[in-house]
Backbone as JSON, one array per atom type, in Angstrom:
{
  "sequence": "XXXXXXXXXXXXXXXXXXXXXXXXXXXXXXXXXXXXXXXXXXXXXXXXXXXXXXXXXXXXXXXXXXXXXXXXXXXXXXXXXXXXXXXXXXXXXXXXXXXXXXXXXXXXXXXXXXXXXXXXXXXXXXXXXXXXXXXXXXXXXXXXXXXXXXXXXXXXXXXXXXXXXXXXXXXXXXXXXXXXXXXXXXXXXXXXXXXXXXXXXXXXXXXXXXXXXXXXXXXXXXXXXXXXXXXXXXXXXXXXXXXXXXXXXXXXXXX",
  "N": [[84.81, 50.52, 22.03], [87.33, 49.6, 21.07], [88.74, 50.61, 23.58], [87.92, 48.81, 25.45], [88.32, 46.27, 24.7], [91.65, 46.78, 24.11], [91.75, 46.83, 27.38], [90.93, 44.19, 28.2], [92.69, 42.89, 26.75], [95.27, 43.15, 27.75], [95.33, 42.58, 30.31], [96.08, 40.91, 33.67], [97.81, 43.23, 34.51], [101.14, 42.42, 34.57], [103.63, 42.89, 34.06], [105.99, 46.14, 34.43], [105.72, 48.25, 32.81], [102.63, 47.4, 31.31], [101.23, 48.68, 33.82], [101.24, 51.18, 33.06], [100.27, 51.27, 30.74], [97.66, 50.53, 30.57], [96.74, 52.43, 32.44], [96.84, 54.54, 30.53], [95.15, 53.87, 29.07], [92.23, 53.53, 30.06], [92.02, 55.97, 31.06], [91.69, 57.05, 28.39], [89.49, 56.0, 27.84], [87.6, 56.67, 29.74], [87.46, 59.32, 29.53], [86.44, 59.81, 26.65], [83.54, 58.88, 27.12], [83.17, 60.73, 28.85], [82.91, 62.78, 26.85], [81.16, 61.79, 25.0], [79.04, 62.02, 27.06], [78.43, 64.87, 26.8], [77.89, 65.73, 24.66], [75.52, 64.45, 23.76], [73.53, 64.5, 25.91], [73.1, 67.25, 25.51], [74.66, 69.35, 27.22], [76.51, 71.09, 26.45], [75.04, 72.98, 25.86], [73.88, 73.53, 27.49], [75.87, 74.61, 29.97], [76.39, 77.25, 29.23], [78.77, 78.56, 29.24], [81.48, 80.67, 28.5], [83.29, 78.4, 26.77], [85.53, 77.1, 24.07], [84.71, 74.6, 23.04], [85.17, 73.03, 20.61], [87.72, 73.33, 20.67], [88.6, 72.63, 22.72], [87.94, 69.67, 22.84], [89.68, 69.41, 20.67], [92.32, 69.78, 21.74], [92.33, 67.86, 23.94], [92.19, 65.3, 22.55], [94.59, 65.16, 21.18], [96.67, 64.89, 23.83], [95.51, 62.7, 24.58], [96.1, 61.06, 22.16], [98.91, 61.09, 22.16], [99.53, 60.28, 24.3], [98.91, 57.73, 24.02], [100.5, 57.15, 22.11], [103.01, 56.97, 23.37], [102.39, 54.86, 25.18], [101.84, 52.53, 23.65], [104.55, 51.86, 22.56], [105.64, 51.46, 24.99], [104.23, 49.11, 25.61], [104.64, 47.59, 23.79], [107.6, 47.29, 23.68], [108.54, 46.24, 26.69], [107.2, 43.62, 26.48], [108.53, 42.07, 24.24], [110.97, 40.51, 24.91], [110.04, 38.79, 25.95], [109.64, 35.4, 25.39], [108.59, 33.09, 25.63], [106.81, 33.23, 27.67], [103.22, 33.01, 28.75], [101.55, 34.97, 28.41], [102.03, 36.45, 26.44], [101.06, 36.76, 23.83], [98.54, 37.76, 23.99], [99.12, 40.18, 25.18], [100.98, 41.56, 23.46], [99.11, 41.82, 21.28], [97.3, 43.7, 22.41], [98.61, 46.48, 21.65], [98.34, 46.79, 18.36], [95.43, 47.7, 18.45], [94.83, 50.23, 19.33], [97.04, 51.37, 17.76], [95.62, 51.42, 15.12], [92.87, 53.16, 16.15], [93.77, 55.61, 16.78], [96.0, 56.52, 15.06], [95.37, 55.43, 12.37], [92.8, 55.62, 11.93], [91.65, 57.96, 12.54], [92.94, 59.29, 9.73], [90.93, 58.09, 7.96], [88.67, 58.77, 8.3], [88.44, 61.27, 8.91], [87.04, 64.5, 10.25], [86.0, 67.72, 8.78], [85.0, 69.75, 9.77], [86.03, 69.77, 12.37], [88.79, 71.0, 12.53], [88.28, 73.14, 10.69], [86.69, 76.5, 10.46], [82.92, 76.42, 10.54], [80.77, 77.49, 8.21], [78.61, 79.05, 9.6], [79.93, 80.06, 11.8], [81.97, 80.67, 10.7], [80.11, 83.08, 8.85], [79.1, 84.31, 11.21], [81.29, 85.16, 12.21], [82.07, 87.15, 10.39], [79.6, 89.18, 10.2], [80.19, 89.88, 12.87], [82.06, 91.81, 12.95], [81.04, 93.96, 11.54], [79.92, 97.07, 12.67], [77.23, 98.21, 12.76], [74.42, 96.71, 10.63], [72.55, 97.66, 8.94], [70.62, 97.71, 6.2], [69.33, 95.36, 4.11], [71.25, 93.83, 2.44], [73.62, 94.03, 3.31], [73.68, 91.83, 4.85], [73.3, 89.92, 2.99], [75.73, 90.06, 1.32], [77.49, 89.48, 3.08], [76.51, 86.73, 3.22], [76.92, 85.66, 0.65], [80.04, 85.81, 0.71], [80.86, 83.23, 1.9], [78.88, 81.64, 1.1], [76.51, 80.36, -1.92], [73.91, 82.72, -2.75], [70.84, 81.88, -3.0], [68.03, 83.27, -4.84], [64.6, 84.14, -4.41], [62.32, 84.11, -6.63], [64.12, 85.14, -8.69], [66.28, 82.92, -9.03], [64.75, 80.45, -8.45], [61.04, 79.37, -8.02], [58.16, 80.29, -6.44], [55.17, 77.6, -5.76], [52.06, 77.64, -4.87], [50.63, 75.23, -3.91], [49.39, 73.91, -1.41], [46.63, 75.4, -1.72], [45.68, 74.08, -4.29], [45.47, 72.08, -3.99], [43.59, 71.67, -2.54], [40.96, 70.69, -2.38], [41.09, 68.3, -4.06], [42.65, 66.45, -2.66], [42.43, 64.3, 0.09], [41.49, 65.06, 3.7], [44.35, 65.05, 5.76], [43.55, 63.51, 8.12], [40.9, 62.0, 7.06], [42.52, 59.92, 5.77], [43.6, 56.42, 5.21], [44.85, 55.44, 6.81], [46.84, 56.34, 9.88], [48.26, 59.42, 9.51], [50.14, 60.9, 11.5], [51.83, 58.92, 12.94], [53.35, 57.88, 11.16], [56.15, 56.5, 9.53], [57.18, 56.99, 7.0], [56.03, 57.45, 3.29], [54.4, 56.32, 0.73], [54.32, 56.53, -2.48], [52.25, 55.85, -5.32], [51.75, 56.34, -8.53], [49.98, 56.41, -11.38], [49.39, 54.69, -14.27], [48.1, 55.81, -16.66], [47.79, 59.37, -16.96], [44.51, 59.27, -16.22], [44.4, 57.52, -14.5], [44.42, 56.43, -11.19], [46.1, 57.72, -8.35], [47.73, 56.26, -5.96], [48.62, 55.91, -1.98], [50.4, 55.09, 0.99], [51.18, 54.5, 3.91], [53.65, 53.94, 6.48], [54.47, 52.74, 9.54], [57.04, 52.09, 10.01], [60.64, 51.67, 9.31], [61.91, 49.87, 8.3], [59.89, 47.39, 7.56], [57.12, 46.53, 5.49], [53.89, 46.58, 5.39], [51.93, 48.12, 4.84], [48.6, 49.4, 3.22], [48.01, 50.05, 0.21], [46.15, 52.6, -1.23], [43.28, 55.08, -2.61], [44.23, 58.46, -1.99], [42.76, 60.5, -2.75], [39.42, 62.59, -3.49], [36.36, 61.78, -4.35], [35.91, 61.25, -7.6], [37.64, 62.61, -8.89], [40.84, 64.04, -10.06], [44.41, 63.39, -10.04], [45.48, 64.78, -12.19], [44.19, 67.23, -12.45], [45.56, 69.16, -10.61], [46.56, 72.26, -10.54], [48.96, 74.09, -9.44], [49.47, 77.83, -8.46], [51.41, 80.63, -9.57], [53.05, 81.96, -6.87], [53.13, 85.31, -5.55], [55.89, 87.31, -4.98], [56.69, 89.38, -2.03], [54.84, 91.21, 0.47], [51.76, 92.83, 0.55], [51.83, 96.1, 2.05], [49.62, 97.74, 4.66], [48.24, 100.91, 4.16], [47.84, 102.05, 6.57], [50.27, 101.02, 8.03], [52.17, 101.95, 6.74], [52.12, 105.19, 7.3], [52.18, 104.72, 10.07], [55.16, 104.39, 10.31], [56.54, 106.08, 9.39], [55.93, 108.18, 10.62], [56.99, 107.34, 12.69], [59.87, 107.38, 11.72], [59.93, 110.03, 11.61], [59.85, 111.65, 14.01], [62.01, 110.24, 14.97], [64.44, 111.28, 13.21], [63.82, 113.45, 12.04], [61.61, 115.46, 9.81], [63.38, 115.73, 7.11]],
  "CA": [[84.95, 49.09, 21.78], [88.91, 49.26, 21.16], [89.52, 50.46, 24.44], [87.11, 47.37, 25.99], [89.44, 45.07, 23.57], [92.58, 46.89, 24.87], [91.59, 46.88, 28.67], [90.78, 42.63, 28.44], [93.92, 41.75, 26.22], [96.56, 43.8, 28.7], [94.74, 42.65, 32.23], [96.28, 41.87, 34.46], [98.74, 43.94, 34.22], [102.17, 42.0, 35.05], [104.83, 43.89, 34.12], [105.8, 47.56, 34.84], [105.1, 48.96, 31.38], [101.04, 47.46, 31.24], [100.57, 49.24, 34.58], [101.19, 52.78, 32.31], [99.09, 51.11, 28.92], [96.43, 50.31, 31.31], [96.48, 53.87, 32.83], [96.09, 55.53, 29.76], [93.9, 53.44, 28.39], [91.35, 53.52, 31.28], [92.1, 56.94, 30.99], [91.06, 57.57, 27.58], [88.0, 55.56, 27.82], [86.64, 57.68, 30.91], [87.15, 61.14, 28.93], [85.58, 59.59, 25.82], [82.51, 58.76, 27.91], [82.34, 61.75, 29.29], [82.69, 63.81, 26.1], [79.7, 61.15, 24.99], [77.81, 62.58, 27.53], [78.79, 66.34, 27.12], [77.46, 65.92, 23.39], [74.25, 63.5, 23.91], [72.86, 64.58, 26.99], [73.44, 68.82, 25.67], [75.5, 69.91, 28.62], [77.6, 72.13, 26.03], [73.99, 74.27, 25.95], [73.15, 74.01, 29.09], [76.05, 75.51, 31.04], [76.11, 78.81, 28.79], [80.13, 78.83, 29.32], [82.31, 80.85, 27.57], [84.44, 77.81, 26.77], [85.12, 76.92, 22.8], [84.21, 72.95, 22.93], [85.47, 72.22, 19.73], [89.2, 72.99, 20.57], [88.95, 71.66, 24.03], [88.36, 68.65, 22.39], [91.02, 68.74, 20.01], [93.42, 69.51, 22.78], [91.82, 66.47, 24.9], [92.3, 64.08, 21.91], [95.61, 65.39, 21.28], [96.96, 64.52, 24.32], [95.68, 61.4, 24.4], [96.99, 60.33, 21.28], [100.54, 61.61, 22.37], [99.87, 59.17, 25.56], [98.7, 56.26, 23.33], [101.65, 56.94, 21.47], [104.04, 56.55, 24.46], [101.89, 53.64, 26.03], [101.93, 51.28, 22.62], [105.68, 51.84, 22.46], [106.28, 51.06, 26.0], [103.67, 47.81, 26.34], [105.47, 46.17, 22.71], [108.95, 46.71, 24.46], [108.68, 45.4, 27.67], [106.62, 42.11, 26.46], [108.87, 41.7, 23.4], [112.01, 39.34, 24.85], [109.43, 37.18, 26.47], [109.03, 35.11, 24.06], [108.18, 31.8, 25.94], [105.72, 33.67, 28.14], [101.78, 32.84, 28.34], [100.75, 35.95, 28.8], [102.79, 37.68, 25.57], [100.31, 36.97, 22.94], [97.33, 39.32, 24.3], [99.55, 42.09, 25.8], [101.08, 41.97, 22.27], [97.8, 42.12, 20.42], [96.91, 44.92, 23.04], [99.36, 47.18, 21.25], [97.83, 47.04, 17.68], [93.87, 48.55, 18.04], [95.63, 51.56, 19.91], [97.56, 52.25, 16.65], [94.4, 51.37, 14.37], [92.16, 54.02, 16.36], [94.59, 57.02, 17.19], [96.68, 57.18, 13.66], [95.37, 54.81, 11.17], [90.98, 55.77, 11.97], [91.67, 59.75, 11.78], [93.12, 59.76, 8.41], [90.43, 57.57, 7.04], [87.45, 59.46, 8.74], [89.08, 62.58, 9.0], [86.24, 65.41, 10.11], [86.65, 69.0, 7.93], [84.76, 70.79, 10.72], [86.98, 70.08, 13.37], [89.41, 71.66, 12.53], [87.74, 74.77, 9.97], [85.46, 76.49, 11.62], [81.93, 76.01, 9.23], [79.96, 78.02, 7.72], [77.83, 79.61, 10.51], [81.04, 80.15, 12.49], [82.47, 82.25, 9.66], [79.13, 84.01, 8.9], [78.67, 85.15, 11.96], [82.85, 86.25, 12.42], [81.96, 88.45, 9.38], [78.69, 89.59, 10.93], [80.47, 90.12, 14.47], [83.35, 92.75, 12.27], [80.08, 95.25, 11.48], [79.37, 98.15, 13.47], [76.3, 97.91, 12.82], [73.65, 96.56, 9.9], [71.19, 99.41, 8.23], [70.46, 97.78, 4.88], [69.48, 93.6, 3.96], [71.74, 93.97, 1.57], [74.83, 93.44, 4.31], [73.83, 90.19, 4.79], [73.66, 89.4, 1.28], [77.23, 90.08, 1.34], [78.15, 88.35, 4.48], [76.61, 85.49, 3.28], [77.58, 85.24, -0.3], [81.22, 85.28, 0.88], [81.14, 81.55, 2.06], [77.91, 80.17, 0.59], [75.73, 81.14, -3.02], [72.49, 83.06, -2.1], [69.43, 82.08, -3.92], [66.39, 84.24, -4.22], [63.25, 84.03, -4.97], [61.73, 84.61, -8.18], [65.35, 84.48, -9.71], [66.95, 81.67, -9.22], [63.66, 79.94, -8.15], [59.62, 80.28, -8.27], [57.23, 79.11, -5.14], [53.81, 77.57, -5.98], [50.84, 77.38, -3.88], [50.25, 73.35, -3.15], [48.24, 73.71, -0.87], [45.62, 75.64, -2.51], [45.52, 73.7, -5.53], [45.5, 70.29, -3.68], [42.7, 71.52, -1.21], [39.52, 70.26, -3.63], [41.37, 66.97, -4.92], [42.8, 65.49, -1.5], [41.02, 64.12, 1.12], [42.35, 65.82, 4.65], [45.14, 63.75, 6.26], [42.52, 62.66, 9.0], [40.55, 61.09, 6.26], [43.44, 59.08, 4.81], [42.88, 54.94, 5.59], [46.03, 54.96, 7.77], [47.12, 57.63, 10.7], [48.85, 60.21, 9.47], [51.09, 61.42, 12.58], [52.57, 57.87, 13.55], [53.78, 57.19, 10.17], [57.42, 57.59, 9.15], [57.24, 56.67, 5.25], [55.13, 57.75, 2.88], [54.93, 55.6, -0.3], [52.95, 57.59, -3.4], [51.94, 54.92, -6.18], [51.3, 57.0, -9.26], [49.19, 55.54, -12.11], [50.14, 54.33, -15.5], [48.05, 56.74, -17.31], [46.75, 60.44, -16.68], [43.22, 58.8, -15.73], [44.2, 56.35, -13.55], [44.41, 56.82, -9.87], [47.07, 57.58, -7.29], [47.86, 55.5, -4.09], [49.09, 56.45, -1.44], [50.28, 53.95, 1.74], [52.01, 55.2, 5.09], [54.45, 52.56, 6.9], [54.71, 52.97, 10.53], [58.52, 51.63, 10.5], [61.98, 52.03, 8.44], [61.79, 48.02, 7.97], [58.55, 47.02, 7.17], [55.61, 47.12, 4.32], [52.51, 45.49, 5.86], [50.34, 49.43, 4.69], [47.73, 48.9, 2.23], [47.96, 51.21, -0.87], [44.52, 53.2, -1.16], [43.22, 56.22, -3.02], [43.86, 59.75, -0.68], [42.02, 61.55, -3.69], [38.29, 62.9, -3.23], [35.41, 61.32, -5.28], [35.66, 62.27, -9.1], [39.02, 63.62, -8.58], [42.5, 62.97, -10.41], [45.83, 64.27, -9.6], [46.28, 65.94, -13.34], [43.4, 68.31, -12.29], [45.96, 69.89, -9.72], [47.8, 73.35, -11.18], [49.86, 75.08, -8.36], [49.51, 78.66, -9.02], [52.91, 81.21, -9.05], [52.9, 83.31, -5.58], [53.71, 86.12, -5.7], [56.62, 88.06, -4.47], [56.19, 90.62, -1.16], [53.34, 91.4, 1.02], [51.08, 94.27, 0.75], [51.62, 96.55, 3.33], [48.24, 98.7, 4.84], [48.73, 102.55, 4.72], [48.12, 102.74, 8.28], [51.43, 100.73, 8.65], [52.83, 103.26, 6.25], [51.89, 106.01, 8.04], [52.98, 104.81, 11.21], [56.59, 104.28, 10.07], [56.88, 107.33, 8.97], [55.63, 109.32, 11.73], [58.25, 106.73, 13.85], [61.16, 108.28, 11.34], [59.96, 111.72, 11.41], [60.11, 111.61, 14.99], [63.56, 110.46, 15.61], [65.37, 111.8, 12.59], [62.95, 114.66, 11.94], [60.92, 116.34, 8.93], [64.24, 115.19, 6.4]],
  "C": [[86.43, 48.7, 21.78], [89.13, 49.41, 22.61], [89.03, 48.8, 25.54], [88.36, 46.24, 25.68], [90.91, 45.32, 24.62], [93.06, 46.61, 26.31], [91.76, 44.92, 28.8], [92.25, 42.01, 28.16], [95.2, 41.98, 27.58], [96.25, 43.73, 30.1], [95.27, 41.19, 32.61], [97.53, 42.26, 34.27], [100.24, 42.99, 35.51], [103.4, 42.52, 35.04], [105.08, 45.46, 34.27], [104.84, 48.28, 33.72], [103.53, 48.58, 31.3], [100.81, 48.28, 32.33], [100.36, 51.23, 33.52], [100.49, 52.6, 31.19], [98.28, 51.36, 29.69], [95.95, 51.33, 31.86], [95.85, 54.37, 31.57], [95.32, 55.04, 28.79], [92.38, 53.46, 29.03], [91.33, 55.04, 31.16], [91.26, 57.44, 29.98], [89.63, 57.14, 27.33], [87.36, 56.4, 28.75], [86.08, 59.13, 30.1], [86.4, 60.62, 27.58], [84.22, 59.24, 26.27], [82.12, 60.04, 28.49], [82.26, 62.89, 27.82], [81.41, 63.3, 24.83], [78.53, 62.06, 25.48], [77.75, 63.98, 27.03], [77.54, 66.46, 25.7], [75.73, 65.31, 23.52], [73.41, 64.57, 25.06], [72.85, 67.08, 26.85], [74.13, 69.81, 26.47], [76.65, 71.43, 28.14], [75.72, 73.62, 26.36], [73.62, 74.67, 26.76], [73.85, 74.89, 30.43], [76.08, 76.98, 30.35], [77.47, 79.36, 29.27], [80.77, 79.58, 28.89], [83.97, 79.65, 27.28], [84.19, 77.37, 25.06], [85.53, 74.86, 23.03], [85.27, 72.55, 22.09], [87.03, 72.07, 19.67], [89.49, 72.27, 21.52], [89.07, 70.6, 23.71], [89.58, 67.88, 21.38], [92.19, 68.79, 20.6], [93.66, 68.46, 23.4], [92.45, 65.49, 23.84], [93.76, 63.78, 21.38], [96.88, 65.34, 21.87], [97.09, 63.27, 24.43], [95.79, 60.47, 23.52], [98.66, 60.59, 21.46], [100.88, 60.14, 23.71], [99.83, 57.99, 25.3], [99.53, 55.99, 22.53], [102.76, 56.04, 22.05], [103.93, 55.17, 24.85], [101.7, 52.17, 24.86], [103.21, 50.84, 22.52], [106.07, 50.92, 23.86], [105.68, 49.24, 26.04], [104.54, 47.05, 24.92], [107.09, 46.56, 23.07], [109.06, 46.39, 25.47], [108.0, 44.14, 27.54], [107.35, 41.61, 24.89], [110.15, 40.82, 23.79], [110.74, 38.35, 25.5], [107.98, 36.32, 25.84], [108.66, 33.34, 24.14], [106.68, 32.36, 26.88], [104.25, 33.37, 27.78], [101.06, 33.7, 28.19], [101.13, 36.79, 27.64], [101.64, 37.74, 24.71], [99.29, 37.78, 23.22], [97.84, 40.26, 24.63], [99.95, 42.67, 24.67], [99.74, 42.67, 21.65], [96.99, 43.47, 21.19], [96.6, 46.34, 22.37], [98.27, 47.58, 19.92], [96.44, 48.1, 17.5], [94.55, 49.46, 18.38], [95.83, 52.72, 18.76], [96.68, 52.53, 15.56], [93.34, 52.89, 14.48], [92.59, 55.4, 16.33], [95.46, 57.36, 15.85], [96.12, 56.67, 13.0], [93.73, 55.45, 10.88], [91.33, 57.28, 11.04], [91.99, 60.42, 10.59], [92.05, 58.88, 7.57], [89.24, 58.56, 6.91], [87.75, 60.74, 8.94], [87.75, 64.07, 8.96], [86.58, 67.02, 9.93], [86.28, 69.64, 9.5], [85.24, 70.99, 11.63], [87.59, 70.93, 13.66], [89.76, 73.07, 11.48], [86.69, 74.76, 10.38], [84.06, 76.16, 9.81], [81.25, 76.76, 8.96], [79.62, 78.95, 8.38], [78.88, 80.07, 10.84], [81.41, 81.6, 11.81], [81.6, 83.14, 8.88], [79.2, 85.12, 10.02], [80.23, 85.89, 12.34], [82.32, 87.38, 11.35], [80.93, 89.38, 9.93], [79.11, 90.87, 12.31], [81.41, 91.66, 13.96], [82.32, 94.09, 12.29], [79.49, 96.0, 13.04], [78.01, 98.03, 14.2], [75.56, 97.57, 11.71], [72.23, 97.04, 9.81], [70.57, 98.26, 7.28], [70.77, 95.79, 4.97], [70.62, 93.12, 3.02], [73.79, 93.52, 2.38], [74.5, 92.41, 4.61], [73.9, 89.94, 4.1], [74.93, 89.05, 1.46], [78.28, 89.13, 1.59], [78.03, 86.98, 4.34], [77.43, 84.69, 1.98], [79.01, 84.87, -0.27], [81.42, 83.64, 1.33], [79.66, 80.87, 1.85], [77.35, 80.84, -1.22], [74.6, 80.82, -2.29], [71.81, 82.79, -3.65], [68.06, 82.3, -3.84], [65.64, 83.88, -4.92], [62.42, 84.48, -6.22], [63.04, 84.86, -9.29], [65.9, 83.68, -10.26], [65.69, 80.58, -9.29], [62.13, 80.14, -8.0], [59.41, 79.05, -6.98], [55.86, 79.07, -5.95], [53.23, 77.29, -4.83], [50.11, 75.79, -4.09], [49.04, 72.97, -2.22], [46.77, 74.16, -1.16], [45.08, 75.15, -3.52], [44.98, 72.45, -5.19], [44.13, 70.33, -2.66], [41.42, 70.54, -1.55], [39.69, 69.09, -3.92], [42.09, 66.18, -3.69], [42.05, 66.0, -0.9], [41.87, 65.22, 2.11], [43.12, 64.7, 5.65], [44.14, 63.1, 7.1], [41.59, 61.88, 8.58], [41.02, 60.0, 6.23], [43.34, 57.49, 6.1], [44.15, 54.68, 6.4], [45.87, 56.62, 8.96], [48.65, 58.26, 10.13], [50.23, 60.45, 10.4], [51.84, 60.35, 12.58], [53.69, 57.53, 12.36], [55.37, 57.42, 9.69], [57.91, 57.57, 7.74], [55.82, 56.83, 4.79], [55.19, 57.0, 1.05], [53.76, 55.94, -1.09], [53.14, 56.99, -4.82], [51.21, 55.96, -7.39], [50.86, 55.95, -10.54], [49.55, 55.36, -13.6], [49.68, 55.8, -16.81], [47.42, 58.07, -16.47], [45.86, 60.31, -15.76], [43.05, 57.97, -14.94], [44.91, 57.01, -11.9], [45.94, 56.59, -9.36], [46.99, 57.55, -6.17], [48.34, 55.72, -3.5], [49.16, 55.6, -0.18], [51.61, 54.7, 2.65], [52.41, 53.96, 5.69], [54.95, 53.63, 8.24], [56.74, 52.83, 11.05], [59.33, 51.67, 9.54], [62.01, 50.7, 7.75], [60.93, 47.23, 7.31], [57.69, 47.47, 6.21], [55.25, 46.53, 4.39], [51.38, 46.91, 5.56], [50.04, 48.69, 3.61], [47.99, 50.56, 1.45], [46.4, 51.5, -1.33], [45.02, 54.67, -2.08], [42.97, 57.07, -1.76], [43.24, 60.58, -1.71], [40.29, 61.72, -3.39], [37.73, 62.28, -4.44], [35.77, 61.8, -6.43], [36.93, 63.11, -9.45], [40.34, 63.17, -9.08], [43.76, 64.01, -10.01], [46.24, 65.46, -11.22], [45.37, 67.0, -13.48], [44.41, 69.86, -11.26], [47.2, 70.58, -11.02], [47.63, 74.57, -10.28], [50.02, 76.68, -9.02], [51.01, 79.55, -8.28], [52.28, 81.94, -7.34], [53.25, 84.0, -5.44], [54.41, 86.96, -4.87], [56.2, 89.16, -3.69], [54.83, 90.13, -1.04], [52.73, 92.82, 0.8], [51.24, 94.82, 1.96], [50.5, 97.54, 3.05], [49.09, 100.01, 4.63], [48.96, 102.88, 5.48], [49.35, 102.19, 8.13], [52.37, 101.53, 8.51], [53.67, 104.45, 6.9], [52.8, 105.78, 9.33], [54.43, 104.51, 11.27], [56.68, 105.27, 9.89], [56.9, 108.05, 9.74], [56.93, 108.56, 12.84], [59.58, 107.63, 13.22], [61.38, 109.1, 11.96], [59.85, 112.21, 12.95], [61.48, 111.37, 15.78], [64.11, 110.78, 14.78], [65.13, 113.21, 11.91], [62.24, 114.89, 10.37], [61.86, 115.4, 7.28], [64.6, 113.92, 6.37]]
}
């Protein structure tokens, strides 16, 4: 939108100096369009490059703040003695968004990941350092260094929801709206215990034209539902046992 702004106020280009704004402004609008597309349209996934994106771009933007540097300087001194001119007031006003978008934006909006890599990045550098990984217990590691791990039945318990809820809701294909289409889900709980809960799906981000209805089965209240713990690990069969073992004792032998 600035460079749109920039391109209208500084056209047509009359003096030497707009022919070089106008370059690198035309300029930077093209490569921002295309690094639009690069991002939108997936093109970073699709060629399977070894190129790292995220600096290319900070090289790209880097430049052309060095050129929008040059090209603000040059268009407010060659239209600054002419000061009867009809044409000064927009080539002036040119100048300004330039400085707005390229120094004044980046320190407001300023993105961390740019320029540290994130999370994943530096997971997987730590990852990439090992030989090799024997034992779950190296990821632990790997990850705890740049995030906190939280496990299961420690930090946190899972219940079973769906088992509990199977008997006392209806099945979404029941429910007095369609399910799938819906992108809000609005869950009207009841004043007491004994009183019913509604439930009303809204096709749109904007709008509440659903009707609030019971999704509960005949005879059925929501304080009947108790989610039971689940419990930690799977059973493994013997045969699976077995056949691990005989896989060991085959490539590392008897010991």
């Amino acid at each position: 939108v600035f460079g749109i702004v920039c391109m209208a106020c500084a056209s047509p280009a009359i003096l030497s100096g707009t022919h070089w704004f106008l370059f690198v402004v035309v300029t930077s609008f093209i490569a921002t369009l295309i690094w639009v597309f690069v991002y939108l349209l997936g093109i970073r996934e699709a060629l399977k490059l070894p190129i790292n994106w995220i600096l290319t771009e900070l090289v790209n933007t880097s430049i052309l703040t060095l050129l929008y540097l040059i090209a603000f300087i040059v268009q407010l001194s060659v239209w600054s003695p002419y000061y009867r001119s009809s044409w000064r007031n927009s080539n002036m006003a040119a100048g300004p968004p330039i400085t707005f978008v390229k120094f004044i934006l980046p320190f407001l909006f300023l993105n961390p990941p740019l320029f540290h890599p994130t999370v994943f990045e530096r997971i997987e550098k730590e990852l990439k350092k090992m030989r090799e990984i024997s034992k779950p217990e190296e990821y632990y590691r790997a990850f705890e260094k740049n995030r906190t791990i939280l496990k299961i039945g420690r930090d946190f318990n899972i219940f079973n929801w769906k088992a509990a809820t199977g008997n006392i809701l209806k099945k979404s294909n029941h429910w007095h709206f369609r399910f799938a289409v819906c992108k809000r889900f609005i869950i009207t709980r009841g004043s007491t215990p004994k009183s019913d809960t509604l439930v009303r799906g809204e096709v749109s981000y904007n709008t509440d034209v659903g009707m609030s209805r019971k999704a509960l089965r005949p005879n059925r209240k929501t304080a009947k539902i108790d989610p039971q713990l689940v419990k930690i690990g799977v059973p493994v069969k013997q045969i699976k046992k077995d056949d691990v073992k005989r896989l060991l004792q085959l490539h590392y032998g008897e010991d």
